[in-house]
MIDOSE-1310 file (N, C-alpha, C; in nm, 2 decimals, decimal comma, always signed):
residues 235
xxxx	+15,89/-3,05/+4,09/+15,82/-2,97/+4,20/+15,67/-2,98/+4,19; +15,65/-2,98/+4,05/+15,47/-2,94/+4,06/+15,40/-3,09/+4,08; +15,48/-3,21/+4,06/+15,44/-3,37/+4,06/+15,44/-3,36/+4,24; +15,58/-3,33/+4,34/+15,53/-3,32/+4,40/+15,43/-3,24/+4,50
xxxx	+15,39/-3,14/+4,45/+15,29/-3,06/+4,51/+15,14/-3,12/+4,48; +15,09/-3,23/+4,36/+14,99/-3,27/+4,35/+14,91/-3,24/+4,26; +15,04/-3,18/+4,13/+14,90/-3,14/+4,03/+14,92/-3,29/+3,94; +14,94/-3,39/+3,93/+14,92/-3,47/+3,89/+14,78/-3,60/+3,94
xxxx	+14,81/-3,55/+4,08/+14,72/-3,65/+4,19/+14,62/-3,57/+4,27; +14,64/-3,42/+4,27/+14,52/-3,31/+4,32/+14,55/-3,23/+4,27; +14,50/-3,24/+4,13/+14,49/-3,12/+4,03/+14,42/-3,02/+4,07; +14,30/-3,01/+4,12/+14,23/-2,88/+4,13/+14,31/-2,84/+4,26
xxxx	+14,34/-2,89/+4,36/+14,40/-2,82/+4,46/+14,52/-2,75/+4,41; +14,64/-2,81/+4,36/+14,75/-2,76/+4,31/+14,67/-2,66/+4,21; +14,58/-2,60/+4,13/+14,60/-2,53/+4,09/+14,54/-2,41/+4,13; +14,49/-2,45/+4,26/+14,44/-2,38/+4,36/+14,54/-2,24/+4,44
xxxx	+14,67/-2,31/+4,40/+14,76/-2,21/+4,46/+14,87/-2,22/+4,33; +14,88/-2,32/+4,23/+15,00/-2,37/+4,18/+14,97/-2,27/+4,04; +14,89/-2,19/+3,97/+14,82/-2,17/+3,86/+14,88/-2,00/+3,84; +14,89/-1,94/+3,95/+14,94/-1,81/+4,02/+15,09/-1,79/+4,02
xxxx	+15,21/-1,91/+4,08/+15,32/-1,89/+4,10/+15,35/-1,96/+3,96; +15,32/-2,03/+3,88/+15,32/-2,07/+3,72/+15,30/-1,94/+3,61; +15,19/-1,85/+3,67/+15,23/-1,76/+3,61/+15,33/-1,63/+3,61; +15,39/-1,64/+3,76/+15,43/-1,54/+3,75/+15,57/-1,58/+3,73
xxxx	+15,60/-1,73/+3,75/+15,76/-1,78/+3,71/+15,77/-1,77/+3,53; +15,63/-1,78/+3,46/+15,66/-1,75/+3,38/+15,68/-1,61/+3,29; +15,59/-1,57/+3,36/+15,62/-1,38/+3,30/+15,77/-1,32/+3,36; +15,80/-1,37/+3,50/+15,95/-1,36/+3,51/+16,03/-1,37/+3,39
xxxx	+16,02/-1,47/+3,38/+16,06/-1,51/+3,25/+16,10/-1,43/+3,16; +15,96/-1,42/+3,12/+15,95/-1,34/+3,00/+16,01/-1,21/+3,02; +16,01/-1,17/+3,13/+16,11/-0,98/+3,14/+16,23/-1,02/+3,15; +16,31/-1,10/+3,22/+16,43/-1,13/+3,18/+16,46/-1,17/+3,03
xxxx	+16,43/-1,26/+3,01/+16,43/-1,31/+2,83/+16,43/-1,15/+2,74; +16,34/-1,10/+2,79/+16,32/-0,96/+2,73/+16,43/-0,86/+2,72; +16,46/-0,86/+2,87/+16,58/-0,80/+2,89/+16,73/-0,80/+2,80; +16,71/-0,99/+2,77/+16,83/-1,07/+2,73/+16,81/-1,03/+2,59
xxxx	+16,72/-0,99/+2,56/+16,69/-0,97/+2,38/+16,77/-0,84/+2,34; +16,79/-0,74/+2,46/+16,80/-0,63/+2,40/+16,95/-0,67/+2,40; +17,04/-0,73/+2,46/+17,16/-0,71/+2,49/+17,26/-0,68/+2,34; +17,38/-0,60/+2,37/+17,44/-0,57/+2,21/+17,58/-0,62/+2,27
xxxx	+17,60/-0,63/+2,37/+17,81/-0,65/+2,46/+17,83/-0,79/+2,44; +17,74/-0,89/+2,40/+17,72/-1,08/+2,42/+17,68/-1,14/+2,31; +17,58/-1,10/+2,32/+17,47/-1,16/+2,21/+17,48/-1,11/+2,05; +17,48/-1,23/+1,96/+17,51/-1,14/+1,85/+17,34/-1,16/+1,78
xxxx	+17,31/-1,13/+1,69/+17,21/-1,11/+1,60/+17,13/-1,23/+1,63; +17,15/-1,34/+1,58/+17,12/-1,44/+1,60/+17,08/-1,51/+1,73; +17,13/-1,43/+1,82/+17,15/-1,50/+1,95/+16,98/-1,44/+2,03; +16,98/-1,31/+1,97/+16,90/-1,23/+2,02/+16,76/-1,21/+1,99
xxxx	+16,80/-1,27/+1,84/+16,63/-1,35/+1,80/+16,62/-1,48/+1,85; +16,67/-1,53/+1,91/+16,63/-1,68/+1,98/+16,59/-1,63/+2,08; +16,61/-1,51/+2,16/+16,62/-1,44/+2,31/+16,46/-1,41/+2,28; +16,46/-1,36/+2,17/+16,34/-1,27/+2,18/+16,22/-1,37/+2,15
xxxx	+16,22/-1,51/+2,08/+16,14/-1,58/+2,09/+16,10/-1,62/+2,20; +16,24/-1,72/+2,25/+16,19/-1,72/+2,41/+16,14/-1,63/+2,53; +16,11/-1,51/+2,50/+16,02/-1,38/+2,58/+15,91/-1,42/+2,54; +15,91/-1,45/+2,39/+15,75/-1,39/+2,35/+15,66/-1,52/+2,42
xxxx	+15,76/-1,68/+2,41/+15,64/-1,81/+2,45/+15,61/-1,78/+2,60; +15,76/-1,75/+2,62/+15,70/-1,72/+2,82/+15,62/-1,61/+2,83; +15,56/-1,51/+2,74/+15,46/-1,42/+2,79/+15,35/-1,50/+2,77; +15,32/-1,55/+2,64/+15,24/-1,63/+2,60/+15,18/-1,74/+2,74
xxxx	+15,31/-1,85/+2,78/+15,27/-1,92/+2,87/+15,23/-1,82/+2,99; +15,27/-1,74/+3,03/+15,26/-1,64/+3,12/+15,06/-1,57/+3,12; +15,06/-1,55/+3,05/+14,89/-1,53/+3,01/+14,82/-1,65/+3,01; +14,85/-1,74/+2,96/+14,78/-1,86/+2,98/+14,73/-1,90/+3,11
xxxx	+14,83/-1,90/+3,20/+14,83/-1,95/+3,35/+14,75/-1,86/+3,43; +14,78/-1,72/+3,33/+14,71/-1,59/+3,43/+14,52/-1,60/+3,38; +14,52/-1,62/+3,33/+14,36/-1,67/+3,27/+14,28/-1,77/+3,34; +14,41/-1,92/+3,33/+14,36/-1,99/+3,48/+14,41/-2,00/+3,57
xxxx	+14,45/-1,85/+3,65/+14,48/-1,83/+3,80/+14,36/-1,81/+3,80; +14,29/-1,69/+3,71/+14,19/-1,63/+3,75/+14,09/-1,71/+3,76; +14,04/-1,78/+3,65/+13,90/-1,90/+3,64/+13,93/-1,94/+3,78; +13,99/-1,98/+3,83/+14,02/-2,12/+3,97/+14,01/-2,02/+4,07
xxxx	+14,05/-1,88/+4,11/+13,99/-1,84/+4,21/+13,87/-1,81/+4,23; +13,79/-1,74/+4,09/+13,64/-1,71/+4,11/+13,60/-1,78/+4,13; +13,64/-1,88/+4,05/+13,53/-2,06/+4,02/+13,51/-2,10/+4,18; +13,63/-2,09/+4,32/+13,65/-2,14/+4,40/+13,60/-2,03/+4,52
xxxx	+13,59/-1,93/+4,45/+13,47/-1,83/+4,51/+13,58/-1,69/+4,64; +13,74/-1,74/+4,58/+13,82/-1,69/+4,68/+13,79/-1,51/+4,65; +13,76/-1,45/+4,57/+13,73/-1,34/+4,49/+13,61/-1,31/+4,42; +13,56/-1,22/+4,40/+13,42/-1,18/+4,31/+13,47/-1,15/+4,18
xxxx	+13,37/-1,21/+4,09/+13,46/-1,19/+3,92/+13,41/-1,02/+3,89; +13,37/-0,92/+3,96/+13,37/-0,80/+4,00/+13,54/-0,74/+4,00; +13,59/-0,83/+4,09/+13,69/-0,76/+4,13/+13,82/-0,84/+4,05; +13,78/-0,91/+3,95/+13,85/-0,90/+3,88/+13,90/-0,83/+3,75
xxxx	+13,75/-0,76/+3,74/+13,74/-0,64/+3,59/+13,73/-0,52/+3,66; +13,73/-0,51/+3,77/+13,75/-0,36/+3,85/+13,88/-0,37/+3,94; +13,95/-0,30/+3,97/+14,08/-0,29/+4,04/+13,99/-0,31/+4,19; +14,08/-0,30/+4,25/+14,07/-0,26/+4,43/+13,87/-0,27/+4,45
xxxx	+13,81/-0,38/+4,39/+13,71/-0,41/+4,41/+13,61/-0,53/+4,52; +13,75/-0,59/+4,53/+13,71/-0,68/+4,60/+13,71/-0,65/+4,79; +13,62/-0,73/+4,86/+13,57/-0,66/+4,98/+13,70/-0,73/+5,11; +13,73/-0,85/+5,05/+13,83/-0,86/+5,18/+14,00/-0,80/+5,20
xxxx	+14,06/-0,83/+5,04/+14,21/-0,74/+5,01/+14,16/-0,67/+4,92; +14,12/-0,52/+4,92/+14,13/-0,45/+4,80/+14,23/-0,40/+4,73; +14,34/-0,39/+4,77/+14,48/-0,36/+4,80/+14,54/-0,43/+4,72; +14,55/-0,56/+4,76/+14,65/-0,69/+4,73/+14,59/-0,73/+4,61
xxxx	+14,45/-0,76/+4,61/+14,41/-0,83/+4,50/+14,34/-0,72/+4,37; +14,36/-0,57/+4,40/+14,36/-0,46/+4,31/+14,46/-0,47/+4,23; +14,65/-0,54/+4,33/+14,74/-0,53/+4,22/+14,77/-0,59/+4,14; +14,68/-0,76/+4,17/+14,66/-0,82/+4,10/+14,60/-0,79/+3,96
xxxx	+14,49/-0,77/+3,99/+14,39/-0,67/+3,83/+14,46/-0,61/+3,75; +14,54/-0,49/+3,87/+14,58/-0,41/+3,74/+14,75/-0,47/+3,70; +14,78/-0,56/+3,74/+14,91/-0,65/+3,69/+14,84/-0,71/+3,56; +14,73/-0,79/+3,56/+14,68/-0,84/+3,48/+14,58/-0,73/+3,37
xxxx	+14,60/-0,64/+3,37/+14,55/-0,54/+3,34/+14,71/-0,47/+3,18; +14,79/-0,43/+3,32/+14,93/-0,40/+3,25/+15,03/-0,51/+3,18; +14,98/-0,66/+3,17/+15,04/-0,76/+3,13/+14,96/-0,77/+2,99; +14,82/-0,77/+2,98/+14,76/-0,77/+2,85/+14,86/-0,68/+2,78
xxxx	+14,80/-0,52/+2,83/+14,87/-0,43/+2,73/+15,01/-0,45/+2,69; +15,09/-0,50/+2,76/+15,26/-0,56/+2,69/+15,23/-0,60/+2,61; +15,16/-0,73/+2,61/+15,14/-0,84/+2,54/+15,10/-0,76/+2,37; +15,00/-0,74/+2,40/+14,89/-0,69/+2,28/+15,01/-0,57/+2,21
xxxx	+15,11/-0,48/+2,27/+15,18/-0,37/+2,23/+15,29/-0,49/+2,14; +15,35/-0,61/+2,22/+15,44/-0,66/+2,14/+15,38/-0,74/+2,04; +15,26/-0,77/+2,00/+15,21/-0,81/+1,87/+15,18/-0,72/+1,79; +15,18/-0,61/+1,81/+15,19/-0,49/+1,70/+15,29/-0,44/+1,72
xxxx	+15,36/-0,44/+1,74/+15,50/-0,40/+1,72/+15,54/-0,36/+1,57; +15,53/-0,41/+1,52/+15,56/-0,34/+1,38/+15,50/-0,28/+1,28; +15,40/-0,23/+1,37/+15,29/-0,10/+1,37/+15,36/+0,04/+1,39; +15,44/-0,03/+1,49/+15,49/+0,14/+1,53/+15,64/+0,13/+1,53
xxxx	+15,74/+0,00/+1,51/+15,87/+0,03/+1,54/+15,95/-0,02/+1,39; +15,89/-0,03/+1,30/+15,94/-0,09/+1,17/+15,99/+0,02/+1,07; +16,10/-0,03/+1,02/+16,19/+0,08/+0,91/+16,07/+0,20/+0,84; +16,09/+0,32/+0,88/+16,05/+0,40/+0,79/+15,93/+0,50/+0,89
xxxx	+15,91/+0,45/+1,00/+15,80/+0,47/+1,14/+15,90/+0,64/+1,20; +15,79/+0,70/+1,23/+15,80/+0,83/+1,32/+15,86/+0,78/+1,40; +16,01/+0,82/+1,48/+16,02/+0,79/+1,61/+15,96/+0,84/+1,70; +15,92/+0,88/+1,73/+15,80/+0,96/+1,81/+15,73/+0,84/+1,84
xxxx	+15,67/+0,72/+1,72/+15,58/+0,63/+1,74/+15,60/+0,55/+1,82; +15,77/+0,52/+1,78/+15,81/+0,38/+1,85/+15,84/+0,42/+2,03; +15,88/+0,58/+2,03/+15,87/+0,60/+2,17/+15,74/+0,58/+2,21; +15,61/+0,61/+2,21/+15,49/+0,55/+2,27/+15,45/+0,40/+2,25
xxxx	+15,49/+0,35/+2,19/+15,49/+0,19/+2,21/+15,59/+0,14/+2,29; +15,71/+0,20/+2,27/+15,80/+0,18/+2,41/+15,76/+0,20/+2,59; +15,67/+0,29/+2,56/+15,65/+0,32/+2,71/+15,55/+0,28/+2,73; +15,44/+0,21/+2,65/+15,36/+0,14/+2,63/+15,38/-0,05/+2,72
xxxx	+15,46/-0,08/+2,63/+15,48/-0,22/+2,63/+15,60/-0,20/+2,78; +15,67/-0,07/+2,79/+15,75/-0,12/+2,93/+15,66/-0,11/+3,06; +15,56/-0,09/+3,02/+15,46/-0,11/+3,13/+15,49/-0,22/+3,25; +15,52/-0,36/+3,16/+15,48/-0,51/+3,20/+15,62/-0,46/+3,30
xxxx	+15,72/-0,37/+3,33/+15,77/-0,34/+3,47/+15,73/-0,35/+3,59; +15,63/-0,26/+3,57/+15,53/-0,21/+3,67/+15,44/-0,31/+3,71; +15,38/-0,39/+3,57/+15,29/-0,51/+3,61/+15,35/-0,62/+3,70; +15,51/-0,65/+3,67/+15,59/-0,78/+3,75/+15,59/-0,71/+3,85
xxxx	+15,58/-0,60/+3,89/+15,63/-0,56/+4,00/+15,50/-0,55/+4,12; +15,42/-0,52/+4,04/+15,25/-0,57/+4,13/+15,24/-0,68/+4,11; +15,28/-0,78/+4,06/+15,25/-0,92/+4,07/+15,30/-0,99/+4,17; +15,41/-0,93/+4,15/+15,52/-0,98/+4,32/+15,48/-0,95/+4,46
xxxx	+15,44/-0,86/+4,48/+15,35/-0,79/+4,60/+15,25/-0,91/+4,55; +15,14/-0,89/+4,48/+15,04/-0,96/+4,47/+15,02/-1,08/+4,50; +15,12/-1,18/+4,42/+15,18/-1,33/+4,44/+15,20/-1,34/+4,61; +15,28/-1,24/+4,67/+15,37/-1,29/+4,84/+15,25/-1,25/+4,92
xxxx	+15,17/-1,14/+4,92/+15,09/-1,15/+5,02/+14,93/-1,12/+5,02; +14,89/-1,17/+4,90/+14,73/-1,18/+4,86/+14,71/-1,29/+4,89; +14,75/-1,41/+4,88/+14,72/-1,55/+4,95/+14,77/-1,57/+5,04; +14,79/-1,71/+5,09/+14,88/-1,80/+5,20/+14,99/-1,74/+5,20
xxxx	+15,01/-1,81/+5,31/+15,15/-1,75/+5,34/+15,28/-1,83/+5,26; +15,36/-1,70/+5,18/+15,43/-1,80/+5,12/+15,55/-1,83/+5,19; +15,59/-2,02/+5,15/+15,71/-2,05/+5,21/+15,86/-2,01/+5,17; +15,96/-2,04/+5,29/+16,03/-1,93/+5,22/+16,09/-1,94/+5,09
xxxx	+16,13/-2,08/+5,01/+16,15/-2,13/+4,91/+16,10/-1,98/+4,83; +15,97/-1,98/+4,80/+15,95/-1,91/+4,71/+15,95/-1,76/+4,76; +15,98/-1,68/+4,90/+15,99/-1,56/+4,91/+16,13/-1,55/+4,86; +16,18/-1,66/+4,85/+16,36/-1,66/+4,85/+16,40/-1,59/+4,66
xxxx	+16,30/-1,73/+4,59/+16,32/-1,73/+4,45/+16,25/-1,57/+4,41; +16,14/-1,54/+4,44/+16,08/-1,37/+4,40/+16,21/-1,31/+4,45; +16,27/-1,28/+4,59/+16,37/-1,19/+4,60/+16,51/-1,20/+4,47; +16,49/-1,36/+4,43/+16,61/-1,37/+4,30/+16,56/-1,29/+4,21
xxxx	+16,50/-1,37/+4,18/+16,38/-1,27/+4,04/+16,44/-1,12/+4,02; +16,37/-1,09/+4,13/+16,38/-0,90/+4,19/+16,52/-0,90/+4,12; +16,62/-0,95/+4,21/+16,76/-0,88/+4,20/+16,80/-0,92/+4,02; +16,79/-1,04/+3,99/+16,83/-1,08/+3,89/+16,78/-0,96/+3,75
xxxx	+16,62/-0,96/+3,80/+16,58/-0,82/+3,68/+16,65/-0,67/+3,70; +16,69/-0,66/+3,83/+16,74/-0,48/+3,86/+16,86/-0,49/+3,74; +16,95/-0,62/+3,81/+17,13/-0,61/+3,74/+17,09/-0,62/+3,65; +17,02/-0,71/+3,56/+16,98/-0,73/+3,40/+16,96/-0,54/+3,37
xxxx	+16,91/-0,47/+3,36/+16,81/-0,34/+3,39/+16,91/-0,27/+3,36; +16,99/-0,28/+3,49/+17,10/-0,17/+3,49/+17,23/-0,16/+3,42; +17,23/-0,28/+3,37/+17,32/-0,34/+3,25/+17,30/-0,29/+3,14; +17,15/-0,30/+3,09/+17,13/-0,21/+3,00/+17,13/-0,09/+2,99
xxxx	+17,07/-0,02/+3,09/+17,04/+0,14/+3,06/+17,21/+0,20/+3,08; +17,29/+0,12/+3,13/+17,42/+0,14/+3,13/+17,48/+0,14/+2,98; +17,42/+0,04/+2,92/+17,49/+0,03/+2,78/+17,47/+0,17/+2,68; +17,25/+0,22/+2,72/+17,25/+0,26/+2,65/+17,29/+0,35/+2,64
xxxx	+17,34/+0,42/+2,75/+17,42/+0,56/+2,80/+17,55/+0,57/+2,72; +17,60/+0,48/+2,71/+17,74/+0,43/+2,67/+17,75/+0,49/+2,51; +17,60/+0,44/+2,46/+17,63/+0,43/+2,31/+17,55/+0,59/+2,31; +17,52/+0,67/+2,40/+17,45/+0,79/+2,38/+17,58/+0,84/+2,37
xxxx	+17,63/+0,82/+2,45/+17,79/+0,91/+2,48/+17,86/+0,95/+2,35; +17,91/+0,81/+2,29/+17,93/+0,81/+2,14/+17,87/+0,86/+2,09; +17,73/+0,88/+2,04/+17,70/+0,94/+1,95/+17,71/+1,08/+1,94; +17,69/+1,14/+2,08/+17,76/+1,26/+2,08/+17,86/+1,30/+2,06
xxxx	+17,97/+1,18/+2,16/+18,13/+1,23/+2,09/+18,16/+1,23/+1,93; +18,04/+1,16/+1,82/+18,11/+1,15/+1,71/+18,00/+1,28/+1,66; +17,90/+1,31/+1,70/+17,86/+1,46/+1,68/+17,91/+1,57/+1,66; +18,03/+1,59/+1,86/+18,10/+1,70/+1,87/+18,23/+1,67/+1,79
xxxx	+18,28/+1,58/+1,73/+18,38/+1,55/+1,67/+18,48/+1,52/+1,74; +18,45/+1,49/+1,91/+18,58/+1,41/+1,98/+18,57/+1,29/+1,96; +18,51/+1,17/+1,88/+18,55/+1,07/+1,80/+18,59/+1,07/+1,65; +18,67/+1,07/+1,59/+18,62/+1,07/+1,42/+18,58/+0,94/+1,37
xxxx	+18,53/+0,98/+1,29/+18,49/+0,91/+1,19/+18,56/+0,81/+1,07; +18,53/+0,67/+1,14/+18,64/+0,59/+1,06/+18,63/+0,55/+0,93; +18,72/+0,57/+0,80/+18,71/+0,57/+0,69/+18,66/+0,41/+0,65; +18,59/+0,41/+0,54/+18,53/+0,24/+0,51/+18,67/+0,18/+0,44
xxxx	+18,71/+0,10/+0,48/+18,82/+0,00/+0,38/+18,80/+0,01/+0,27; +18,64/+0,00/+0,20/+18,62/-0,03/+0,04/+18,58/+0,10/+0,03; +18,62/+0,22/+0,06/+18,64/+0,37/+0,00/+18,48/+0,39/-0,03; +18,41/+0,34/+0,06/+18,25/+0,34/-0,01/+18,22/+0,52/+0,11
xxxx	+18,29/+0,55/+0,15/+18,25/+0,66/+0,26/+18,27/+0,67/+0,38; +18,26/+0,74/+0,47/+18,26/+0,70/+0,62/+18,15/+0,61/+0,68; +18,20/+0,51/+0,77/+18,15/+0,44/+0,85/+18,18/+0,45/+1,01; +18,02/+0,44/+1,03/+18,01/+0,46/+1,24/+18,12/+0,35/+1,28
xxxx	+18,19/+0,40/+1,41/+18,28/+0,31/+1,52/+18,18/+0,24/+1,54; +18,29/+0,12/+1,57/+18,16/-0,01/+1,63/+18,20/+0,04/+1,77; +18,11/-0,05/+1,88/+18,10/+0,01/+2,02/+18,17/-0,12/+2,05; +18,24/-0,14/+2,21/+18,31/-0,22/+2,22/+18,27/-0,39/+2,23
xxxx	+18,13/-0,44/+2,20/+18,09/-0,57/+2,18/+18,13/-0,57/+2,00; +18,14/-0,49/+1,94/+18,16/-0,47/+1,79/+17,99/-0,46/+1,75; +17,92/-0,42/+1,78/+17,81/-0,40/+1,72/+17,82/-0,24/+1,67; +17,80/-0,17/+1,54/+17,77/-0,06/+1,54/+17,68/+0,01/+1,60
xxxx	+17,68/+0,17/+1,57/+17,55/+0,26/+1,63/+17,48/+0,20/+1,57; +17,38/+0,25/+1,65/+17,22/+0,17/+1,64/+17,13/+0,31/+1,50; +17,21/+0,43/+1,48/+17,16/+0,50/+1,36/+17,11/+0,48/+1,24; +17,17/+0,38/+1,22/+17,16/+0,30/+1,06/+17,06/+0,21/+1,07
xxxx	+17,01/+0,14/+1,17/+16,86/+0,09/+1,21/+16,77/+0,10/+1,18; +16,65/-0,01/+1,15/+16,53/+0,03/+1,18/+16,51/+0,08/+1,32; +16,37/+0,11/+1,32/+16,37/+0,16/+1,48/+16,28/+0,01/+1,52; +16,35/+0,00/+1,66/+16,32/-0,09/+1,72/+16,38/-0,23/+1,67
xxxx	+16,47/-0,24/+1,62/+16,52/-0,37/+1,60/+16,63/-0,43/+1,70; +16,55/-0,59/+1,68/+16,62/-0,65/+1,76/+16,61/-0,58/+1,93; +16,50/-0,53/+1,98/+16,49/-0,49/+2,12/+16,37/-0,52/+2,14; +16,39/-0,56/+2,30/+16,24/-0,60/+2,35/+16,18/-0,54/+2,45
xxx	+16,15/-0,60/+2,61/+16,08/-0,50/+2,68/+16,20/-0,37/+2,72; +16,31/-0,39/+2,76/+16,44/-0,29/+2,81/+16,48/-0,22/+2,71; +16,41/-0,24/+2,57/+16,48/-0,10/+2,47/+16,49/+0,02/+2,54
């Protein structure tokens, strides 16, 4: 698609518009992959550190592209480089290209929150901490979600190809979302029921003590955890 759009043969034009929907197929990306990291019902251990790599390059490429969306519009004069370090600064879309900013605003801070990550969510950490790094880094929600607005109606008009593929995106991230916060409910439940004592407590085979119910993917409670392991933007 991008060979025929012309970024091989009109590079600066295709990146004219092509530099923008490159980054935001790739930060897509990256929130699904993210999503996919947290899963416990599928994915075993293993599965979910591959998951979580693949988030981290597509945020990575995801910034990359967003760095030269932005050079190629100012450079091309479509925007004032004002209104790219101030939100809602610019004089013709303040609106559209404000949610731009602050998408690219709330995508840094993901980014920068998931490289320290083990500042605040590593064995032995305040939970308290890892809850503000959590609500920190789930920001890049809110950012895809101004990017999408931003992407469909700050420029040209998009064809419907791609109003089609954002509306996948959209839905594809809700069900991912609700899959999870479904899970986590699930494993909340448990921990209560083995609180109030309407689950008991299954004895260890090797007499070493009691051991937590696994939950029905067989992954145990998440208690015995570091905090924040193995979860990415959807913890």
């Amino acid at each position: 698609m991008a060979g025929n759009a012309g970024a091989f043969t009109k590079t600066w034009a295709f990146l004219d518009f092509g530099a923008g929907v490159l980054a935001l197929v790739s930060l897509s990306s990256a929130v699904l992959w993210g999503l996919a990291a947290t899963d416990r019902l599928i994915l075993h251990s293993k599965h979910r550190l591959l998951a979580q790599g693949v988030h981290r390059a597509a945020a990575v490429a995801g910034l990359l592209f967003l760095a030269l969306h932005v050079w190629v519009k100012v450079a091309e004069s479509h925007t004032p480089a004002a209104a790219i370090v101030i939100p809602f600064a610019d004089a013709n879309k303040p609106v559209l290209i404000g949610l731009g900013t602050l998408a690219g605003y709330l995508f840094i801070m993901a980014a920068v929150t998931g490289a320290v990550r083990s500042s605040f969510a590593s064995a032995g950490k305040s939970r308290w901490r890892y809850r503000w790094w959590r609500a920190l880094h789930v920001s890049a929600y809110v950012a895809w979600c101004a990017a999408l607005i931003h992407g469909l109606k700050a420029g040209r008009v998009a064809k419907e190809w791609a109003t089609a593929s954002y509306a996948v995106a959209l839905v594809a991230v809700a069900i991912t979302l609700w899959i999870r916060l479904a899970s986590r409910r699930a494993e909340r439940s448990e921990r209560d029921a083995i609180v109030t004592g309407q689950i008991p407590v299954v004895p260890s085979a090797r007499g070493g003590g009691p051991r937590k119910p696994t939950t029905a993917g067989g992954a145990s409670s998440r208690d015995g955890e570091p905090l924040g392991a193995s979860r990415g933007w959807g913890a």
